[in-house]
Every structure is written in structure tokens, then in C-alpha cells.
N, CA, C and O atoms as a GROMACS GRO file, in nm:
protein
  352
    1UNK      N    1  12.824   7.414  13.667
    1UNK     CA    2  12.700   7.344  13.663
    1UNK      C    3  12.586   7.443  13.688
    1UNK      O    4  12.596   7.514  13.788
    2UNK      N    5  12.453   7.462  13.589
    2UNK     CA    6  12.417   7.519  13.626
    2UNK      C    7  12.289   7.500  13.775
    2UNK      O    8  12.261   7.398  13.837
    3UNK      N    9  12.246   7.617  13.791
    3UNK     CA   10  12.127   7.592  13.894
    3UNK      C   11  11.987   7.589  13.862
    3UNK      O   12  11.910   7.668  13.809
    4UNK      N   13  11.975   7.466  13.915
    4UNK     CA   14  11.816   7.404  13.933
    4UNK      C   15  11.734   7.429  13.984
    4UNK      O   16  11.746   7.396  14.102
    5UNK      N   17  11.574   7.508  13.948
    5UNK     CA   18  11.510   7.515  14.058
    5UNK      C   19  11.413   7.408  14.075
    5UNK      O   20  11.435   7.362  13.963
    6UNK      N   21  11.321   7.326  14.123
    6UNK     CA   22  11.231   7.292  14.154
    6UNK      C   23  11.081   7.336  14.138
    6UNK      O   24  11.039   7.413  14.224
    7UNK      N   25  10.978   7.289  14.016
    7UNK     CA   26  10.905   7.368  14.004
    7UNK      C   27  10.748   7.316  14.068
    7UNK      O   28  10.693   7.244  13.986
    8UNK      N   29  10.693   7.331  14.154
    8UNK     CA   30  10.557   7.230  14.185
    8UNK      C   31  10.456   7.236  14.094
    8UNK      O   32  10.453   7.334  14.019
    9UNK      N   33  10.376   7.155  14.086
    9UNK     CA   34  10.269   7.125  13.979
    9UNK      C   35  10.183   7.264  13.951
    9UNK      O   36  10.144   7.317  13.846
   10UNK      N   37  10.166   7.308  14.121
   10UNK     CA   38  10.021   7.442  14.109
   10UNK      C   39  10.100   7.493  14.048
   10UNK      O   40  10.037   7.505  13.943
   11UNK      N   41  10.224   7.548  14.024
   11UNK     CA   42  10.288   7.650  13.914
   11UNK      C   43  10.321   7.668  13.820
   11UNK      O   44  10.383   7.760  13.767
   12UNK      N   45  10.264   7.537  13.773
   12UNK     CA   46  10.263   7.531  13.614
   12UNK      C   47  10.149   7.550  13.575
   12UNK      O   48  10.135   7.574  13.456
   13UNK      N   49  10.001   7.544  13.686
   13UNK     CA   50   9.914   7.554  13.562
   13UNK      C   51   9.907   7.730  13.545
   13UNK      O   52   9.947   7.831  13.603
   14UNK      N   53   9.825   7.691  13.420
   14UNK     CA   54   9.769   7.834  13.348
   14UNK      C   55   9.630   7.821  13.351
   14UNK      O   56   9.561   7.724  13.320
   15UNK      N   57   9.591   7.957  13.400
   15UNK     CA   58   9.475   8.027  13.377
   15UNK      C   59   9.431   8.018  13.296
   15UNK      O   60   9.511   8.059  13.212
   16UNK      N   61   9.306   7.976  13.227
   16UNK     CA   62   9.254   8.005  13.082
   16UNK      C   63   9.186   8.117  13.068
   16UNK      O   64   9.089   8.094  13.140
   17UNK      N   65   9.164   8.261  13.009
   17UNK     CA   66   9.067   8.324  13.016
   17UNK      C   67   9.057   8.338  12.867
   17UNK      O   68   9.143   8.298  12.788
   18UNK      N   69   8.927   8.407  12.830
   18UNK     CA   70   8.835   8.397  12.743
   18UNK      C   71   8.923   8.517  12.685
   18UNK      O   72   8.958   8.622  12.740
   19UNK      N   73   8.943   8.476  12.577
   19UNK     CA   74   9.015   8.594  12.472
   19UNK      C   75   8.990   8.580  12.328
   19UNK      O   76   9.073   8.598  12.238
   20UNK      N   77   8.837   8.536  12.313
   20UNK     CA   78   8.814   8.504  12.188
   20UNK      C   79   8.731   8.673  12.164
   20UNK      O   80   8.666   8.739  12.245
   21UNK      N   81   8.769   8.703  12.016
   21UNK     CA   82   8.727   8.862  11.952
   21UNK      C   83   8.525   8.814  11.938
   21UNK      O   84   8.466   8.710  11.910
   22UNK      N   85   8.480   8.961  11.977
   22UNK     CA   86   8.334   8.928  11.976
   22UNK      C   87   8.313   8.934  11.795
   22UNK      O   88   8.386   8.998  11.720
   23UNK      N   89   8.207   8.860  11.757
   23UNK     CA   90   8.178   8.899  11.610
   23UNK      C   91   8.121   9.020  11.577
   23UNK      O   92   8.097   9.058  11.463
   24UNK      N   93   8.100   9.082  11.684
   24UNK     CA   94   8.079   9.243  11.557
   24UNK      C   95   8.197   9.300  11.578
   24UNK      O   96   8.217   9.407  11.520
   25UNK      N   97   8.316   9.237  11.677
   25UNK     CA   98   8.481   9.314  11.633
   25UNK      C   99   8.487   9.305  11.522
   25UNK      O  100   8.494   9.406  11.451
   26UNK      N  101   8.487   9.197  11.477
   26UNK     CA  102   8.546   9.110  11.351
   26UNK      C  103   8.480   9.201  11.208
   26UNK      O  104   8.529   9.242  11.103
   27UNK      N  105   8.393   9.203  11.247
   27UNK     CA  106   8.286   9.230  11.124
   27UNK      C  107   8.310   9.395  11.131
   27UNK      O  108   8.323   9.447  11.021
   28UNK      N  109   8.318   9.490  11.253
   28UNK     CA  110   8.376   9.593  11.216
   28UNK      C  111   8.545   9.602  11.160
   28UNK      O  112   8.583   9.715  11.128
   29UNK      N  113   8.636   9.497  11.149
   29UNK     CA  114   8.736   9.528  11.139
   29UNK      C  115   8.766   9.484  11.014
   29UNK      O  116   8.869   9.494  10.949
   30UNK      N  117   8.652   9.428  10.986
   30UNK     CA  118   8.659   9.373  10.830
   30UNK      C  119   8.605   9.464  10.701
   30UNK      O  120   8.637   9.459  10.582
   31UNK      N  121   8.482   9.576  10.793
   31UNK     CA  122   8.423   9.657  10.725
   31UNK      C  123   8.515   9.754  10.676
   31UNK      O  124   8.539   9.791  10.561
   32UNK      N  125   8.562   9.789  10.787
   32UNK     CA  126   8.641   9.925  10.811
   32UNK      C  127   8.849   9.851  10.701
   32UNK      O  128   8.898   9.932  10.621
   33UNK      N  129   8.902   9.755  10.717
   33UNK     CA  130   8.919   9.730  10.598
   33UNK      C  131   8.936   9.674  10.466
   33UNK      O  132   9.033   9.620  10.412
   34UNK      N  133   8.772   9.709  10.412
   34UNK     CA  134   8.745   9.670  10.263
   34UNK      C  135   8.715   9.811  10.297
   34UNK      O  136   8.748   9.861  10.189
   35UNK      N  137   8.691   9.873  10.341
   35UNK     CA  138   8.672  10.053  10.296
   35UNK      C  139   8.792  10.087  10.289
   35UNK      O  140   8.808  10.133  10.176
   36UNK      N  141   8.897  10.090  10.354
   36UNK     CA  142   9.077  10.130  10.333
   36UNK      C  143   9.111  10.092  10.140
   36UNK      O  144   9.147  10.156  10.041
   37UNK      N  145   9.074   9.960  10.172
   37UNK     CA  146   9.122   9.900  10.035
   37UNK      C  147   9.068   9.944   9.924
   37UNK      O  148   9.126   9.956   9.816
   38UNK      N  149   8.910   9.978   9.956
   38UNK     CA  150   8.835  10.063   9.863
   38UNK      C  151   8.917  10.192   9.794
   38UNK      O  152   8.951  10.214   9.678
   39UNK      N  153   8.933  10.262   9.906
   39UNK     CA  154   8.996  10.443   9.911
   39UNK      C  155   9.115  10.376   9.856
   39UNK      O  156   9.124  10.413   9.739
   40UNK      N  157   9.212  10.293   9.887
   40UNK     CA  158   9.328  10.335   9.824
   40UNK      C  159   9.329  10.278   9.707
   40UNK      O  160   9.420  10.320   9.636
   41UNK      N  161   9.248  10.179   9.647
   41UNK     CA  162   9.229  10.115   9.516
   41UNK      C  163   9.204  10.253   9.412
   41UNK      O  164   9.255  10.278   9.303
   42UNK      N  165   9.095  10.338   9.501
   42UNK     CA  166   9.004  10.419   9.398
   42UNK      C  167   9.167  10.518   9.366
   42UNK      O  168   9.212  10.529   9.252
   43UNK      N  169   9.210  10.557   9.442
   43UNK     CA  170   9.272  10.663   9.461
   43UNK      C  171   9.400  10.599   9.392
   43UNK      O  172   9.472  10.691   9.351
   44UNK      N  173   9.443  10.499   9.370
   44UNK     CA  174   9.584  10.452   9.303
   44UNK      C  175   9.542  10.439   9.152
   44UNK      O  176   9.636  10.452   9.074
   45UNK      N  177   9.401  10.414   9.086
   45UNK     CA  178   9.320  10.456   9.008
   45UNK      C  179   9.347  10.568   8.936
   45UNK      O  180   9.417  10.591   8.838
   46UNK      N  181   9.282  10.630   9.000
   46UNK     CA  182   9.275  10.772   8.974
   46UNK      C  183   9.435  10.831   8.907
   46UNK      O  184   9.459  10.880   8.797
   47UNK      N  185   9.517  10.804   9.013
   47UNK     CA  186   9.641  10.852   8.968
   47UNK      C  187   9.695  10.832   8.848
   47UNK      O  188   9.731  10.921   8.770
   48UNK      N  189   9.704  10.680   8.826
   48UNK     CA  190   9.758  10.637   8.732
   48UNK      C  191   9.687  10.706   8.593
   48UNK      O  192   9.749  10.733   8.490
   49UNK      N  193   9.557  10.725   8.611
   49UNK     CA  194   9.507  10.816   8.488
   49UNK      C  195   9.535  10.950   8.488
   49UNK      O  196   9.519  11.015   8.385
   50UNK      N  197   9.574  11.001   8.590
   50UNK     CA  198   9.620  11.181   8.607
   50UNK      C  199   9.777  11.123   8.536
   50UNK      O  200   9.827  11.184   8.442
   51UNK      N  201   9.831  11.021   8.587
   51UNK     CA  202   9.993  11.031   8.525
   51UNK      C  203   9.982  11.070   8.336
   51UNK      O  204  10.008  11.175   8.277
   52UNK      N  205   9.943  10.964   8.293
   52UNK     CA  206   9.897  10.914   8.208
   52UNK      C  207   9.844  11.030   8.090
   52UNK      O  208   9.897  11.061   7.983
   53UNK      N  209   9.739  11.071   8.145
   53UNK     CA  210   9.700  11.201   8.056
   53UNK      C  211   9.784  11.294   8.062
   53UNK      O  212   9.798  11.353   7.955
   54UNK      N  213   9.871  11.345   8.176
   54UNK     CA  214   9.958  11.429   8.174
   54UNK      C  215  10.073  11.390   8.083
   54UNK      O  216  10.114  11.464   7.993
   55UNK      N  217  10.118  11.285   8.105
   55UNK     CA  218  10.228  11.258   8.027
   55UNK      C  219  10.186  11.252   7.852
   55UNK      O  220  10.270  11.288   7.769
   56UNK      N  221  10.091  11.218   7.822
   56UNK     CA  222  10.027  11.274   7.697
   56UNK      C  223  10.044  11.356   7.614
   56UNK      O  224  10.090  11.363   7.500
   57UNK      N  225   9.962  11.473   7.747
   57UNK     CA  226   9.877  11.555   7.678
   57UNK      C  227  10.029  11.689   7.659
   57UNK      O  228  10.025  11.797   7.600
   58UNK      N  229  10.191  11.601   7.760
   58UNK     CA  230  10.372  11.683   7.723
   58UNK      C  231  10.366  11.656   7.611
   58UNK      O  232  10.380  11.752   7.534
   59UNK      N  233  10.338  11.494   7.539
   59UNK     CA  234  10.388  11.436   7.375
   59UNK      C  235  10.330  11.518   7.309
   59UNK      O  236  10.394  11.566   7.216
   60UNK      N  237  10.194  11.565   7.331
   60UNK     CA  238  10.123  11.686   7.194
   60UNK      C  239  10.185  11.775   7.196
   60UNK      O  240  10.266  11.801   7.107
   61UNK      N  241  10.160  11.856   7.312
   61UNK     CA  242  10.244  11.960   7.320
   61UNK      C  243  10.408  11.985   7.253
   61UNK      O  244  10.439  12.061   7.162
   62UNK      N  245  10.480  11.910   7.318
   62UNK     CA  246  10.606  11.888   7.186
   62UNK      C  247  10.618  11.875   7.073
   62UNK      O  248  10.702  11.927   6.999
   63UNK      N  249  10.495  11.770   7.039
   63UNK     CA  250  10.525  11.781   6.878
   63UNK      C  251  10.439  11.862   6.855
   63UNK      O  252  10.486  11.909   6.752
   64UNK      N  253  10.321  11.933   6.876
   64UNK     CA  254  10.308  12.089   6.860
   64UNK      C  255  10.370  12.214   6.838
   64UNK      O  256  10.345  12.310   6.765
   65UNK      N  257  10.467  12.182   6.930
   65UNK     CA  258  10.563  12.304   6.984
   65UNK      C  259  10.654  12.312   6.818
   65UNK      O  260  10.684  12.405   6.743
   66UNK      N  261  10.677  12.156   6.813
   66UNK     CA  262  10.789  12.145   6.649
   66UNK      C  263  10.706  12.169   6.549
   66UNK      O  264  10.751  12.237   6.457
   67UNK      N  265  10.600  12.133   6.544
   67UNK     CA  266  10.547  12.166   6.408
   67UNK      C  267  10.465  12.303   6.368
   67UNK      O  268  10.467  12.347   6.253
   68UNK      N  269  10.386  12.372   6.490
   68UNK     CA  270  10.346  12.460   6.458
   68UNK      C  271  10.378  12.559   6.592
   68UNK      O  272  10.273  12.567   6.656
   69UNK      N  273  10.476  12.630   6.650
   69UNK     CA  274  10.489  12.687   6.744
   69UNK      C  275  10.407  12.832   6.761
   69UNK      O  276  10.396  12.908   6.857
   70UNK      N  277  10.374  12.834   6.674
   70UNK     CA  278  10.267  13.005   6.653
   70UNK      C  279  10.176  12.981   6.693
   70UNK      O  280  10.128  13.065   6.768
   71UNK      N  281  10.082  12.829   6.663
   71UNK     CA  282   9.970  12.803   6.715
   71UNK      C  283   9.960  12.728   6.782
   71UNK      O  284   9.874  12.641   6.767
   72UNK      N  285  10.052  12.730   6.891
   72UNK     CA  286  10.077  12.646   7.010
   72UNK      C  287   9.943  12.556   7.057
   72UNK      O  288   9.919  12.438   7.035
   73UNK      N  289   9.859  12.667   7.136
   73UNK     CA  290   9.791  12.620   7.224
   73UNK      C  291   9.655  12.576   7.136
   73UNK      O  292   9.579  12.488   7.178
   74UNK      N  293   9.630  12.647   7.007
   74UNK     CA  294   9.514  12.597   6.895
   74UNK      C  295   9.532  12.424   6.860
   74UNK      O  296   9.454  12.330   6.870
   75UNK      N  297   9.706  12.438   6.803
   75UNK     CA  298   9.729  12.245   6.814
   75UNK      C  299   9.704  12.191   6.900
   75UNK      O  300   9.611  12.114   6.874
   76UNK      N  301   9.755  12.180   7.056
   76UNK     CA  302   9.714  12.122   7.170
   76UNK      C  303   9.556  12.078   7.151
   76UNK      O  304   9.523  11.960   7.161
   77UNK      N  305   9.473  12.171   7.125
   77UNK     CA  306   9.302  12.144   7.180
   77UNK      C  307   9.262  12.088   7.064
   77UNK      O  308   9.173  12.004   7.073
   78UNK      N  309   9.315  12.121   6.928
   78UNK     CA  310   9.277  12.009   6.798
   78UNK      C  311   9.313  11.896   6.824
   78UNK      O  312   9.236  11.802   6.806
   79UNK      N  313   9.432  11.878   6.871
   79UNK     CA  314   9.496  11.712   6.843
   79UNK      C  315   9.398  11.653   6.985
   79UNK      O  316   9.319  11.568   6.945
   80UNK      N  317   9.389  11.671   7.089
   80UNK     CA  318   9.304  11.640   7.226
   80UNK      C  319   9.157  11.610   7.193
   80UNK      O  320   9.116  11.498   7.226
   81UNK      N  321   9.088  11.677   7.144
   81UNK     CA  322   8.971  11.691   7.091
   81UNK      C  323   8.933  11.574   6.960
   81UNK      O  324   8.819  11.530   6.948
   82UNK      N  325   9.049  11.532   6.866
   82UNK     CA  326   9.079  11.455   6.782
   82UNK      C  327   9.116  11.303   6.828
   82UNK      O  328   9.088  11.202   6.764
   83UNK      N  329   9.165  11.309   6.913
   83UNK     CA  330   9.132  11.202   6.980
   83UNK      C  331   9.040  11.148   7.056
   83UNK      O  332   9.029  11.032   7.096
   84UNK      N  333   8.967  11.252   7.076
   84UNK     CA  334   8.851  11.190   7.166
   84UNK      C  335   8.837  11.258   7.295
   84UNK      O  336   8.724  11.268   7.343
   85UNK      N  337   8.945  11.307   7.359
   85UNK     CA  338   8.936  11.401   7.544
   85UNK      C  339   8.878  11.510   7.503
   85UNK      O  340   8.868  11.570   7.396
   86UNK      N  341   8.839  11.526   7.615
   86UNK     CA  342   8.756  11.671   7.639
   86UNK      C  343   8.840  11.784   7.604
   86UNK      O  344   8.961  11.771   7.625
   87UNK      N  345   8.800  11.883   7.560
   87UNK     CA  346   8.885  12.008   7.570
   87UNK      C  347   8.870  12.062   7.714
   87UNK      O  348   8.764  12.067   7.776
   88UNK      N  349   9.038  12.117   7.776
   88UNK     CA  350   9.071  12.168   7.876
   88UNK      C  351   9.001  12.272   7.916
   88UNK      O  352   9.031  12.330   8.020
   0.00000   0.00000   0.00000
């Protein structure tokens, strides 16, 4: 069987204290992140266009490499340029 203790009323209550967040917590923690989300939005951005052109700008290059390998790097900046990107 187990054991029982006896509990009196004063020891049940609870303390209330004030634990509500002030509003410029809030408002700094809200600032600080939509700026996180900012940086890593911009920056997951960014990448996906560094993947992207890189992986590209291998496809010219290969079929460069097959069709005219003498003028390697002349095909590369025609076909780039022909599409529209900047030359490197």
C-alpha cells in the first residue's frame, strides 16, 4: 500500500509572479528574426544561382570541348555571351 502524505491548503497555493515578456522584447525578437530570415533567404538565393550557372556554364564547356577542342575557351565566351551572360 502505498504512502500518503497529507497536504494543507497554505501548500498548495502558488505564487503568481509577473512573467509576462516586455513589448520591446517582443519587437526586438521579432526584428532580429525577420533579419535571420532575411540573410538566409538572400543567401539560399544566391546559391541556387551560383549552382545553376556553374552547372551550365560544365554543359558548354563539354559540348565545346566535343566540338571544337582547339578553341576551347573562344567557344565557352561565344556560346555565354550568345545567350545573354556576361563574359567571365
Amino acid at each position: 500500500m502505498p504512502n500518503l502524505q497529507i497536504v494543507s491548503k497554505d501548500d498548495t497555493a502558488i505564487e503568481a509572479t509577473p512573467r509576462g515578456c516586455s513589448t520591446a522584447k517582443l519587437v526586438v525578437q521579432w526584428a532580429v528574426g525577420t533579419v535571420l530570415a532575411f540573410l538566409i533567404g538572400s543567401w539560399l538565393v544566391w546559391w541556387a544561382l551560383y549552382l545553376q550557372r556553374h552547372f551550365v556554364e560544365e554543359e558548354i564547356r563539354g559540348a565545346c570541348q566535343r566540338v571544337m577542342p582547339e578553341t576551347l575557351e573562344r567557344c565557352v565566351d561565344t556560346v555565354i555571351i550568345q545567350r545573354g551572360g556576361a563574359k567571365r
